[in-house]
N, C-alpha and C positions, 0 to 999 in steps of 0.2 A: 513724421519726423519727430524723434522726441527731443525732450528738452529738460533742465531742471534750474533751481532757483540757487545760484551762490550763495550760501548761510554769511557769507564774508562780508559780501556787498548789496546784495538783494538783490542782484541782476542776473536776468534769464541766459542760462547758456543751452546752445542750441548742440544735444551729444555727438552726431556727427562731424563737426566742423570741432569741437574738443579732442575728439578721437585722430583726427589730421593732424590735428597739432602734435597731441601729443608723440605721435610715428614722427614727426620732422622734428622733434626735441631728441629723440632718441636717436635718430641718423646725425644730427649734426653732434650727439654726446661721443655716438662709438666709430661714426665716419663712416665706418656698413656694417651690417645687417640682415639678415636673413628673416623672413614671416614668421618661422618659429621663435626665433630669436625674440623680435620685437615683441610676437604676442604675448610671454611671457612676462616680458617689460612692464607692460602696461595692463597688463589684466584685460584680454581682448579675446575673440576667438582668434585663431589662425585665420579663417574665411574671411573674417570683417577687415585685419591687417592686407590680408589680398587685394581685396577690393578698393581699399582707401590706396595703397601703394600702386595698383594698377589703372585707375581714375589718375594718381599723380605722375605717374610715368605716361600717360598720355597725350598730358599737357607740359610735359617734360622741364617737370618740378624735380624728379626726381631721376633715376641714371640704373638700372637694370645689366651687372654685368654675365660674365658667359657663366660662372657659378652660382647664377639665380641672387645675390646678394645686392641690396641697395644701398644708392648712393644718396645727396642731397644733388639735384641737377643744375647744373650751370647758371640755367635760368634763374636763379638767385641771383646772381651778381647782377644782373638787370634788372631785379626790381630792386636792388639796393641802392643802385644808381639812381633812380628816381625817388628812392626815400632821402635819401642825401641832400637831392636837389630842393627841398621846403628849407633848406638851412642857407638861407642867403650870404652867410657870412664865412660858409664855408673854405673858399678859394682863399679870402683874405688869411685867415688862421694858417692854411696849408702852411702860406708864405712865412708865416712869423716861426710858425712852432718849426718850421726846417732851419731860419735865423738860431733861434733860443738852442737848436741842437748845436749846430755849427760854433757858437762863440760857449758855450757851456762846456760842450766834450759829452755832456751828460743827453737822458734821453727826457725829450721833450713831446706835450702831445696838447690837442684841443679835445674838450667834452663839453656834450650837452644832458641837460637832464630831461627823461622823460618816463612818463609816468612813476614817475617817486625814483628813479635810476641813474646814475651817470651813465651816459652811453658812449663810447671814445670814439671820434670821429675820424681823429690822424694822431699817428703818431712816428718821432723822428729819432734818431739817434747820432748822438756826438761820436767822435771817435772812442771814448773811455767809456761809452752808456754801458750799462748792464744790462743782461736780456733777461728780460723777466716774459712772464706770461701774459701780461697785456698786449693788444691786437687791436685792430679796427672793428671797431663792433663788439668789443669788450663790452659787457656790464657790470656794473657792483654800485652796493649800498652807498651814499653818499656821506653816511657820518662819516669815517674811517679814511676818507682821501682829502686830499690839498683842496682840487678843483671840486671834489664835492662840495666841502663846509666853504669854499668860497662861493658856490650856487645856492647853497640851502641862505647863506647870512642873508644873502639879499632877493628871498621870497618873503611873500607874505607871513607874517607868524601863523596866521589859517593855515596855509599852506606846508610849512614847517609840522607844524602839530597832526597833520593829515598824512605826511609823509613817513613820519617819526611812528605815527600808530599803525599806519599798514604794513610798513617795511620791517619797524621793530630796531634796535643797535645792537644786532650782531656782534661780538668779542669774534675778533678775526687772530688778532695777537693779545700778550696780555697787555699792551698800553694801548689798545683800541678805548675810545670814548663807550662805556654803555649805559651811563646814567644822562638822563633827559634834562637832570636841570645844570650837568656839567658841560651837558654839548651846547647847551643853550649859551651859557655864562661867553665861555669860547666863541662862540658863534658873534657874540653881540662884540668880541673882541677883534674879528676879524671883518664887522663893517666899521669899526673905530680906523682900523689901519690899514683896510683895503687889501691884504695878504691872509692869505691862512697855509697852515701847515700840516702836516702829516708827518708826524713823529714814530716811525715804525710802526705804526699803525697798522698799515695793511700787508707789509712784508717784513721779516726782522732784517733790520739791517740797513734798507732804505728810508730816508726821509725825504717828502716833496715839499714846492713850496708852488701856491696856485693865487691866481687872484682872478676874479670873473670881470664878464666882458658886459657892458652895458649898452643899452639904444640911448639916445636922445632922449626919451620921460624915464630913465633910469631903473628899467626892466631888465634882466638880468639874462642876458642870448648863451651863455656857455663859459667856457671857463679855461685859463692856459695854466701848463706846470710843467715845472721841472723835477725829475727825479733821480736821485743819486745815493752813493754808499753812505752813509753815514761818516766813514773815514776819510773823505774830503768833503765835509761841509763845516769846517770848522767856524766859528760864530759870526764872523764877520760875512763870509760867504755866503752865510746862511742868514744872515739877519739883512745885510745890503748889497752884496752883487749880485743876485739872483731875483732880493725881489726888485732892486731895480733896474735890470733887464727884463723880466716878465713886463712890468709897467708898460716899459716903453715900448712893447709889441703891445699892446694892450689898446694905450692910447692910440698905434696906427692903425689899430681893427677899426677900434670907434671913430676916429675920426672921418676915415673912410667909407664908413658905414652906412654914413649918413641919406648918401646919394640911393642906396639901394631900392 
């Protein structure tokens, strides 16, 4: 079994179990696939794509139709189901972020961060929400969103600075944050007043507004937001009805929470 050393992080990756991966980054990129296809992708033989894809169709990972072309297999959504379930606070959020759609119109969601990522757990929509590309299971950098900079404000600055160096501040738009000691500045601003913002940042046109969700010693579980056009978020909207509605779903996470 080979293996080699990440120059990134000094940790041993095992090629086999890289090479899996990377076929089920590819199928879930193009939706299907063919062995030729994929090999090409990823710089593989045809033979080795065979065999990882045939091993994963066996254990029905993966979905094999009558044009020999692959799928991602069902059996995902069961083991997502149980990744979900390490997030205790899950169910409560459901409740709020479907609230925040309902009196908003706008489209609302929960995220958690992990491993340096917002990762979107739910999301809702108003009757007015705009459909963007966000999904359950979204990921994206954390400078550049609401619910991001309201998770990263209240990690540790180790933490912060570890995330910041591996992830890097991506320019998504030109008013994305990309300098370190402006997101910082920002960031210290948004545990001043418990909200942060996303000023077109990640899409043109929309802005969010997000404030994170805290335990009891004041650790930092995820994070709510609202997002909308820019053309109705005139200043007041956007400076007080929104973030005190997010709050008050905020304060019912926590306070319920407790029991968990």
């Amino acid at each position: 079994m080979s293996s080699s050393i990440d120059p990134s992080n000094g940790k041993k990756r095992i090629q086999a179990v890289q090479t899996t991966l990377e076929i089920l980054d590819a199928l879930r990129a193009h939706g299907d696939a063919g062995v030729t296809e994929i090999s090409k992708e990823i710089g593989v033989t045809k033979g080795t794509v065979y065999n990882h894809l045939a091993t994963l169709e066996e254990n029905d990972y993966v979905y094999k139709d009558a044009n020999d072309r692959y799928q991602l297999g069902l059996r995902f959504i069961d083991v997502a189901h149980h990744a979900k379930s390490r997030i205790p606070i899950l169910e409560l959020a459901r409740t709020e972020v479907d609230k925040l759609a309902e009196k908003s119109g706008e489209m609302a969601l929960f995220t958690v961060e992990e491993h340096g990522m917002g990762v979107c757990l739910y999301v809702a929509y108003g009757e007015q929400a705009v459909q963007t590309p966000l999904y359950v299971g979204h990921r994206s950098e954390l400078h550049h969103t609401a619910v991001g900079k309201a998770i990263l404000a209240h990690l540790a600055d180790e933490r912060v600075a570890e995330i910041i160096d591996n992830r890097g501040l991506t320019e998504i738009t030109e008013h994305t944050i990309t300098q370190k000691q402006a997101l910082l500045e920002q960031l210290e601003d948004v545990r001043k007043r418990g909200i942060a913002f996303n000023n077109q940042e990640t899409i043109h046109g929309l802005v969010g507004v997000g404030a994170p969700i805290k335990n009891q010693h004041g650790e930092v579980l995820g994070a709510l937001s609202i997002i909308g056009p820019s053309s109705r978020m005139d200043e007041d909207r956007l400076q007080r009805e929104l973030p005190d509605m997010i709050m008050r779903s905020v304060n019912v996470i926590e306070i319920n929470s407790t029991s968990l």
